[in-house]
N, C-alpha and C positions, 0 to 999 in steps of 0.2 A: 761436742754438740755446739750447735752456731744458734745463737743467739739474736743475733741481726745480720743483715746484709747492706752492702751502700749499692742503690741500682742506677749510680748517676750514669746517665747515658752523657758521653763528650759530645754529639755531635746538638744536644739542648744547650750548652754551653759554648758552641764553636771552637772546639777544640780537638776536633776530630782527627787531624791531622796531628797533631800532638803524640795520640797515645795509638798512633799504624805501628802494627807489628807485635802489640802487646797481648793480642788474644782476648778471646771473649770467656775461659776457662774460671771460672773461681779460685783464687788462692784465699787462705789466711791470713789475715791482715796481723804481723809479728807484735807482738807483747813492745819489743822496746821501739819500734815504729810507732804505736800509738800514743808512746807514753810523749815521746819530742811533740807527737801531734796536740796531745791533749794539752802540753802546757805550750803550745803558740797559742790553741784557742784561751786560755788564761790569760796568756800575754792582751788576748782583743779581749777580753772582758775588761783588763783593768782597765786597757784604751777607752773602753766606753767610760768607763767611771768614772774616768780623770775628764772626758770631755763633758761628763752628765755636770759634771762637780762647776765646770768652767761656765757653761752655758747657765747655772742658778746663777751663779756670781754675775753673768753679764745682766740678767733680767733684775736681780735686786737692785745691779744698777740704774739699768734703765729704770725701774719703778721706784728710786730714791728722789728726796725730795733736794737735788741739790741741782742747780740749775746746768743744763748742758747746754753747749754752744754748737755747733760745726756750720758747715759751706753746706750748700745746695749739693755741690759734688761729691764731698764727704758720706753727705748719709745716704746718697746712690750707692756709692760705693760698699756702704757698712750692708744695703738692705739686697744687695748683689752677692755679697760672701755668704750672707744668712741663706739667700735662697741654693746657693753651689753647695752648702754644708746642710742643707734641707735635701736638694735634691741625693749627695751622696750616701745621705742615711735612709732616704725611700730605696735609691738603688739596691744597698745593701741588706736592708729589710725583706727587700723581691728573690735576693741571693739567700739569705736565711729561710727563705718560708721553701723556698722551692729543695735544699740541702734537706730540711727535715720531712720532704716527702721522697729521699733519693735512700732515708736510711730507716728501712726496714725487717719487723721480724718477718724473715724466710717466708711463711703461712700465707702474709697477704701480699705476695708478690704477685703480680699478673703476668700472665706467662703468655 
């Protein structure tokens, strides 16, 4: 009995080209295929942690009472990384929200 399905369509992702010749068929997605799967997503859980962990550290510093110095071009620079490491966690937030509507139970698949 199945359980869920993934109904990521490639061509929402541009990657259509990618996966010609693979068929539209249903297979089973293998026990030990999942398991390398499931722990690469561990592997990005811990990534987030270690970055969640990094990002307090930066803000307690900034909210420390110890006086900071830099250049005019300096804190362009710093408030430039903040927004490329803003915009790649919106990005990937857009990638996450749109995965968990690509894996569903069978039932409410629309056909």
């Amino acid at each position: 009995m199945t359980d869920y399905e993934i109904i990521a369509n490639p061509e929402e992702y541009g990657i259509e080209a990618l996966v010609e010749g693979f068929g539209g068929k249903p297979i089973e997605f293998p026990a030990a295929e999942r398991q390398k799967w499931a722990q690469e997503i561990g592997t990005f859980a811990q990534r987030l942690q270690d970055l969640s962990s990094k990002a307090q550290t930066l803000q307690q510093w900034l909210q420390g009472r110890h006086a900071i110095k830099a250049t005019p071009a300096s804190l362009k620079t710093l408030k430039i990384q903040l927004f490329k490491v803003n915009d790649a966690l919106d990005n990937a937030m857009g990638i996450v929200g749109k995965l968990e509507t690509d894996i569903v139970p069978p039932i409410t698949r629309k056909g």
